[in-house]
N, C-alpha and C positions, 0 to 999 in steps of 0.2 A: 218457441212457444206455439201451440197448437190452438185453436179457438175449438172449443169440445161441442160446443151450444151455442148458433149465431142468432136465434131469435128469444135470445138471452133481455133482461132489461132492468132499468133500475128503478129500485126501491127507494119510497119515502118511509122518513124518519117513523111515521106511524105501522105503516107495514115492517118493518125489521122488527119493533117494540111486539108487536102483537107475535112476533115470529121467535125471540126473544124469550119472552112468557110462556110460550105453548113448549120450546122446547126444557123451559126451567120446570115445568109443572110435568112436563112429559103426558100434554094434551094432541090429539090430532095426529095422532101415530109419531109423536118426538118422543125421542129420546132422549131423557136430564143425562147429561155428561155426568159418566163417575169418576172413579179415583183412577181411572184409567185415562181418561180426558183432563187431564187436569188443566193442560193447556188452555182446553176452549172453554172449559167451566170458570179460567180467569177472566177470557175473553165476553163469555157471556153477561160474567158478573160486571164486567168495569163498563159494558156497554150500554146495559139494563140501569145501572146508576147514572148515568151519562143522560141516556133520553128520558126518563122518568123525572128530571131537572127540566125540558124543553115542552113547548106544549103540543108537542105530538101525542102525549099522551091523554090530554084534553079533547081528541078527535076522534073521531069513527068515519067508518067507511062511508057512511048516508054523508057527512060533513063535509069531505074530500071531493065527493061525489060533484054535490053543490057547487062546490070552487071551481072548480072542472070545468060544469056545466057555465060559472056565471065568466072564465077566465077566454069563451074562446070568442068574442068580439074582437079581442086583441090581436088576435092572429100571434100567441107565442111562440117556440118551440117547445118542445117537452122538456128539454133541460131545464127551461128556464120554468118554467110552468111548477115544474118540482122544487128546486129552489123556491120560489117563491112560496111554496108548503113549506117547506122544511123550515125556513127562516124567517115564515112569517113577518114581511117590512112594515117598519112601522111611518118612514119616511122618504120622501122623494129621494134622497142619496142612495138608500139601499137600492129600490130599485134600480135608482140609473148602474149600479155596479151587477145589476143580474141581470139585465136584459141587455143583448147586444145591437150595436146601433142603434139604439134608445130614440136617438133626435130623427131617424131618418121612419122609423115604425111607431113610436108614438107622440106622432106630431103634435100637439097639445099639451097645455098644462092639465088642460079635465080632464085626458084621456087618464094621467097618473093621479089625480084626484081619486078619479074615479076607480082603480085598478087600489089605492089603498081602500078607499071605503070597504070594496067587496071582500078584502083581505081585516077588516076588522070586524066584516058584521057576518062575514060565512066561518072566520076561524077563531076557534074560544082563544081565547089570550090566557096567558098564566097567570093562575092566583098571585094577588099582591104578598108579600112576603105579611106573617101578621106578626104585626108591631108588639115591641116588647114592651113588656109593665114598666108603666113609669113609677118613679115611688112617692109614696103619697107626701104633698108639703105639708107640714105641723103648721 
């Protein structure tokens, strides 16, 4: 296996989404996979159903941006930094499972306090599922 492209890098869930869309619409110089493609037009399709469920799709660029900006007090890596997009935590276990060495980098209980707030108040969370009709009591 050859490395073709070493300043290659990875994508969050919102940027693949947007990348996703542009080539289903065949915006931005993409091309929609035809019946030639069949493969990656399955690909496309079971991915686009996949993240359109996650709330990457609730984000944009200026939003990412923010997190970004409010995530580097902490000193993360970038992996983790993306995870923490991607999966948006909602409680202190998550993160201790995406940040490594956790207890030796964020010595504090506030410091994960404080690391969920910015994660609830910089990233839209997912519509609550809406509640089915109850039926009316006689």
């Amino acid at each position: 296996m050859e490395v073709v492209n070493d300043s290659s890098s990875m994508l969050s869930n919102y940027e693949v989404l947007s990348l996703l869309q542009d080539i289903k619409a065949g915006r931005n110089g993409q091309k929609a996979p035809n019946r030639f493609l069949n493969q990656l037009a399955t690909i496309t399709y079971s991915t686009l159903k996949y993240l359109e469920t996650t709330p990457c799709k609730l984000q944009s660029a200026d939003v990412i941006a923010a997190y970004m900006k409010g995530l580097e007090p902490f000193n993360l890596k970038k992996a983790e930094k993306l995870q923490l997009l991607n999966h948006r935590p909602k409680r202190e276990v998550e993160i201790q499972l995406i940040v490594e060495e956790i207890e030796e980098r964020l010595t504090t209980e506030e410091q994960i306090e404080q690391l969920l707030e910015l994660t609830e108040k910089c990233l839209p969370e997912e519509p609550s599922e809406v509640p089915s009709e109850q039926p009316e009591a006689s």
